[in-house]
N, C-alpha and C positions, 0 to 999 in steps of 0.2 A: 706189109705196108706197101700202097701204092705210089710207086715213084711215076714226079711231073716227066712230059714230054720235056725233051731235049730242044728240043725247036720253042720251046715257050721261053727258055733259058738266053737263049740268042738272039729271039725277040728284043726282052727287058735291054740287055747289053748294048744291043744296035740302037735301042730309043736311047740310052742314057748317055751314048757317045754322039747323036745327032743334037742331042742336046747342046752338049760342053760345045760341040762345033758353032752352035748357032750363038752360045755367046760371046767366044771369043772374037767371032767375026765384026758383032758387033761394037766389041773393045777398040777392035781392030782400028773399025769406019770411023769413031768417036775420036780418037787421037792423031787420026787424018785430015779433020775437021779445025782441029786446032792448031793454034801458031806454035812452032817450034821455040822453045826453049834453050835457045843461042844465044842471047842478049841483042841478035841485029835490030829487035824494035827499038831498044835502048840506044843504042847508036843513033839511029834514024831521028828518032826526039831531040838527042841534041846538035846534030845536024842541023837541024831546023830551026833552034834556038837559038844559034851562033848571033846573028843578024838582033836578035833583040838584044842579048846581051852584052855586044859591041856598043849597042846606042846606048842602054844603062849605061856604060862604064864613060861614055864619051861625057852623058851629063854629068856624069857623080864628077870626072876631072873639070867642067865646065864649072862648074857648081864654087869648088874649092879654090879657081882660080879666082871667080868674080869676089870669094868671100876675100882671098888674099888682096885684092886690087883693095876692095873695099878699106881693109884695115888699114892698106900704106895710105890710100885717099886722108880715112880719118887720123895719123899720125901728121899729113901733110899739112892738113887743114890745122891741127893744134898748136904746129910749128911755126906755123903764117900767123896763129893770131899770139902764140909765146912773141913771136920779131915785131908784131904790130903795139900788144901792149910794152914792152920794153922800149920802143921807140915814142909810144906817147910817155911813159914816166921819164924817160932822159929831158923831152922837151918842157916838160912839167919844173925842171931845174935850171932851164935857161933864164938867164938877164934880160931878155926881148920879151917883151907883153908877148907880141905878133906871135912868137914861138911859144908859149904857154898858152895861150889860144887854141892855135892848133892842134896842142897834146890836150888838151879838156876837149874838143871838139871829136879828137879821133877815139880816145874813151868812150864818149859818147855813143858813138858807132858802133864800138866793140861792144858795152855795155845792151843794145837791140841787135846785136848779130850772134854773143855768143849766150844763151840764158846759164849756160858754167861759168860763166866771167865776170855776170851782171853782179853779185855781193862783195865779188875782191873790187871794180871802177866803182861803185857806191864808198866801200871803205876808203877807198885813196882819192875820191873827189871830196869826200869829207872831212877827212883829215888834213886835205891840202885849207879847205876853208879855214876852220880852227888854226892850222897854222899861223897864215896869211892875211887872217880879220881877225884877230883876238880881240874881245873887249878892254876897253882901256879906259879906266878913270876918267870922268869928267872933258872936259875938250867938246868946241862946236860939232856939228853933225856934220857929214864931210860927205860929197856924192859915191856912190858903190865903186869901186875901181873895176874896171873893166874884164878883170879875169876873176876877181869873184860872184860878178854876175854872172859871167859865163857858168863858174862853177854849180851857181845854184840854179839855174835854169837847166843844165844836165843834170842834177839831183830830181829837179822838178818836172822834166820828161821821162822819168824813168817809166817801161814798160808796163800794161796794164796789168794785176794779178799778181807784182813781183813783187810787193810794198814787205811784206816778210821774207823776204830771203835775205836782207839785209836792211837793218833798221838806220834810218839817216841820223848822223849823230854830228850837233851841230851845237852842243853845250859852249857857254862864254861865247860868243862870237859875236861880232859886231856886223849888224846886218839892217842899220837904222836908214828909213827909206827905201828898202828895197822894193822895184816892183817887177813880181813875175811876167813872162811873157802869157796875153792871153790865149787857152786853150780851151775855147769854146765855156762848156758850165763848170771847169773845172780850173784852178790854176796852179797846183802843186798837189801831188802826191806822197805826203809825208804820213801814212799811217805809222803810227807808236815810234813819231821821230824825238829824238833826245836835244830839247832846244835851253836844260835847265841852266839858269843863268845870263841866257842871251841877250842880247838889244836888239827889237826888233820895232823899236819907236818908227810910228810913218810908215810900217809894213805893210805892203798891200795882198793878205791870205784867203782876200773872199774866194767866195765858194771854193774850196780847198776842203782834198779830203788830207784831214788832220786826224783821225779817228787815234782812240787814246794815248794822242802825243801828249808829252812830259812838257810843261812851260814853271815849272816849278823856281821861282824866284827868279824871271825875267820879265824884261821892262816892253811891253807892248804897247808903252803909253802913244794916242793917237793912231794906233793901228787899224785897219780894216780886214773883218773879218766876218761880216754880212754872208749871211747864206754859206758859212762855212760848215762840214760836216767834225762836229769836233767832242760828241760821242765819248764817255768815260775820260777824256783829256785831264789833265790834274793842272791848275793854276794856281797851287798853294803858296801864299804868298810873294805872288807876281802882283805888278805894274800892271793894271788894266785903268788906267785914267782916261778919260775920254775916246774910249774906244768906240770903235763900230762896231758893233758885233749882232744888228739887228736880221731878227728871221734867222741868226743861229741855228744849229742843233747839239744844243750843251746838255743833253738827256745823260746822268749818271755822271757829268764830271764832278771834279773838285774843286773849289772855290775857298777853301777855310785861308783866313786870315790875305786874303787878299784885298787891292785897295780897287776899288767898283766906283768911285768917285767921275758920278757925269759919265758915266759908262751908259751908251745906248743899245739895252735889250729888248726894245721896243719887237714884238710877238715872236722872241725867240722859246726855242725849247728847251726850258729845264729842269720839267719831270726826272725826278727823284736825281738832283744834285747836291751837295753840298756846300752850305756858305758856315756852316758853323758846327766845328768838332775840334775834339780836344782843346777845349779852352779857347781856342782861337775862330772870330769871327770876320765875314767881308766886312770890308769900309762897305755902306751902303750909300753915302749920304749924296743925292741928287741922280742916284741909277736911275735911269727908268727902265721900268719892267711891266709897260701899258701894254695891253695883250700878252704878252708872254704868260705861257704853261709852267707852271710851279707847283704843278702836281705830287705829291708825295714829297718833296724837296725838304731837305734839312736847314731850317733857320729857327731855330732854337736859340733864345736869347740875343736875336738879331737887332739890331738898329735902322728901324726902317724908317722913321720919324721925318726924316728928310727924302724919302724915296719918294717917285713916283708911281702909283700902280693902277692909279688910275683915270680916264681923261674922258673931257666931254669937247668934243671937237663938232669944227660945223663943215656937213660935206656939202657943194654943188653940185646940183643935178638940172643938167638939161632936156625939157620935153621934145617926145620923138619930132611931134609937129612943127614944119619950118618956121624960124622967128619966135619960135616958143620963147616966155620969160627964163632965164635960170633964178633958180629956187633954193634955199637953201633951208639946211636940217640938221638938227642936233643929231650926233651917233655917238653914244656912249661903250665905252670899251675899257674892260678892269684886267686884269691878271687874274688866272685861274690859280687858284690856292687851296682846292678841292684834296684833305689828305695832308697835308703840309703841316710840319709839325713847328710849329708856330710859341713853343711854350716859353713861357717866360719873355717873349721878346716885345719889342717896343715900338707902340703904333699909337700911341698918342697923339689924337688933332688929326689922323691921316683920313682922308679921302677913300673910301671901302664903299661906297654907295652902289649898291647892283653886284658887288662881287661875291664871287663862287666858294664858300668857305666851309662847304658840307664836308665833314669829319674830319674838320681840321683839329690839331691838337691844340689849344690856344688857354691851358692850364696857366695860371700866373702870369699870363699875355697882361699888357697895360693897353687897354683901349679908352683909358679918359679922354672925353671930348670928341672920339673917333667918330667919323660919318656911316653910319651902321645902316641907311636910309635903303629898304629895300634887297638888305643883304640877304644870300642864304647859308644858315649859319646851322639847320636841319642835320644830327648826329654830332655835332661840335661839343669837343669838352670844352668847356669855358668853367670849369672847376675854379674859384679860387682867381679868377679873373677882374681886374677893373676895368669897371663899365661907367663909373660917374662920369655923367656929364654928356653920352655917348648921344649922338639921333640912331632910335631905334625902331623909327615910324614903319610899317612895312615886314620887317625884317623877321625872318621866318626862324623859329626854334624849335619844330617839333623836334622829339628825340634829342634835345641839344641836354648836354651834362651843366647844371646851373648852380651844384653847391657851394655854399661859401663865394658866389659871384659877387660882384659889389654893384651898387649902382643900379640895377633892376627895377624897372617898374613893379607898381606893387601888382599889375597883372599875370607876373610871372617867378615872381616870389613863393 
């Protein structure tokens, strides 16, 4: 066997040690290149950082102190108005008008400075009224005493939007004559106030939001209540004689067994109200309700006989051209009754000439003698209805329900 040279041998040996050399060097160069593994970068970062995390730490104490300032403020502030209302109820107990003035006046204040405060001066300016003006048996009408006016004129400025946080409660009280101070289209803000039992004869509530306040068996006899907003309001068997109450908005109150006698509802609204449930119906006798919306309305079995609903007035009108003659002209104007469930009630002799009575209920209605001249009576039950005697010149019945009618032309038999 031929053995290699020796020199070939030490060749291989010297490449494979130039080798290792050539990479170690390179290991070498490569972890020269790189940052040492001391932690002094770590140092140095937060070295650096010191300065922001002093300012953190200054805001976070800045922070904590304004919140603490804040809470003694608002303890300070509860404590000022704890001395303020305490010192209006002490004066609210003084012998001196002058001093009971002052404690309803500083209420007052309280009641638009604190909105936590505003339902407890509501309850205790109400309850001072009721105290203070109870109703009382019989006796002339006597002028408002000076600190129950005060009281109800701070009921009656109460802030806008706050009418539910505390409902005004002003049941039995005697408040005949009163007149609010006026506040532009509005004059008291008494939503779903509790007036039941009240006297509120000679009351002056126009334009007043009253939205479904309780007047349930109080006397409003001679009242003004014109352009009041009075929306679901319940009047059940209250005192409405001679009231004002025209241009109303009586849409969905209640009326059952109240006395309506000479009550002016002249083109008020009151779509779908009630004058007649459970047994019990309004006194109608000399209402007027000339223009007024009777829309859907509950008078079932009603006595309307004496009402007025509807009128022929003469308006003047003068021409634009100077010196013109003034001229004058009939304008005729009914109650709308369009829906109104009219059954069984009593319109005998009435005046209905032009009026609106398309799908009225008017089942067992008594319309003898009634002015029917041009009415529109188009979808009306009139089932079982008395029509003898009625003028029905005009008057429109397509779709109208006519069986068992009485009185009918033989054109519509």
């Amino acid at each position: 066997m031929q053995r290699r040279p020796a020199h070939g041998r030490f060749a291989r040996i010297a490449h494979r040690r130039a080798a290792s050399l050539r990479r170690r060097r390179r290991h070498s160069a490569g972890a020269q290149g790189r940052a040492p593994h001391d932690g002094t970068g770590w140092i140095s970062l937060l070295v650096l950082s010191l300065p922001g995390l002093a300012a953190l730490a200054a805001l976070l104490f800045t922070w904590m102190q304004v919140g603490q300032a804040n809470k003694e403020l608002r303890l300070g502030e509860q404590g000022q108005v704890t001395s303020r209302f305490n010192a209006a109820i002490g004066n609210l107990g003084s012998d001196s008008e002058d001093v009971r003035l002052g404690g309803l006046y500083a209420l007052e204040r309280l009641m638009h400075d604190s909105t936590r405060d505003h339902p407890t001066v509501v309850s205790v300016v109400s309850a001072y009224v009721r105290r203070h003006a109870p109703v009382r048996a019989g006796g002339a009408r006597k002028p408002v005493p000076a600190d129950i006016d005060a009281a109800m004129k701070v009921l009656s400025r109460r802030p806008p939007g706050r009418e539910q946080q505390e409902l005004v409660d002003l049941s039995r009280t005697d408040l005949r004559g009163w007149q609010p101070a006026f506040q532009g289209e509005e004059t008291v803000r008494w939503g779903g106030a509790i007036l039941t039992g009240a006297d509120l004869s000679g009351a002056n509530l126009s334009n007043g939001y009253l939205r479904e306040a309780v007047f349930d068996g109080a006397t409003l006899r001679e009242s003004y209540l014109g352009g009041a907003d009075l929306r679901g309001a319940t009047f059940d068997g209250s005192d409405l004689r001679g009231a004002q109450a025209d241009t109303a908005d009586l849409r969905g109150a209640s009326l059952d067994g109240a006395d309506l006698r000479d009550t002016n509802l002249f083109d008020a609204n009151l779509g779908k109200s009630w004058f007649c449930r459970f047994a019990l119906c309004a006194d109608l006798t000399g209402t007027v309700l000339v223009g007024a919306d009777l829309a859907g309305s509950g008078l079932a079995g009603a006595n309307l006989t004496q009402a007025t609903l509807c009128l022929t007035a003469q308006e003047l009108t003068v021409g634009d051209a100077p010196a013109s003659p003034a001229t004058e002209r009939d304008v005729r104007s009914c109650a709308t009754l369009r829906g109104a469930d009219l059954s069984r009630a009593r319109l005998s002799g009435l005046d209905l000439a032009g009026a609106d009575l398309r799908s009225a209920n008017l089942t067992g209605a008594d319309l003898a003698k009634a002015d029917l001249t041009k009415a529109d009576l188009r979808k009306a039950d009139l089932r079982k209805a008395d029509l003898t005697g009625a003028k029905l010149s005009g008057a429109r019945f397509t779709g109208a329900k006519l069986t068992g009618a009485k009185g009918l032309p033989a054109s519509l038999r």
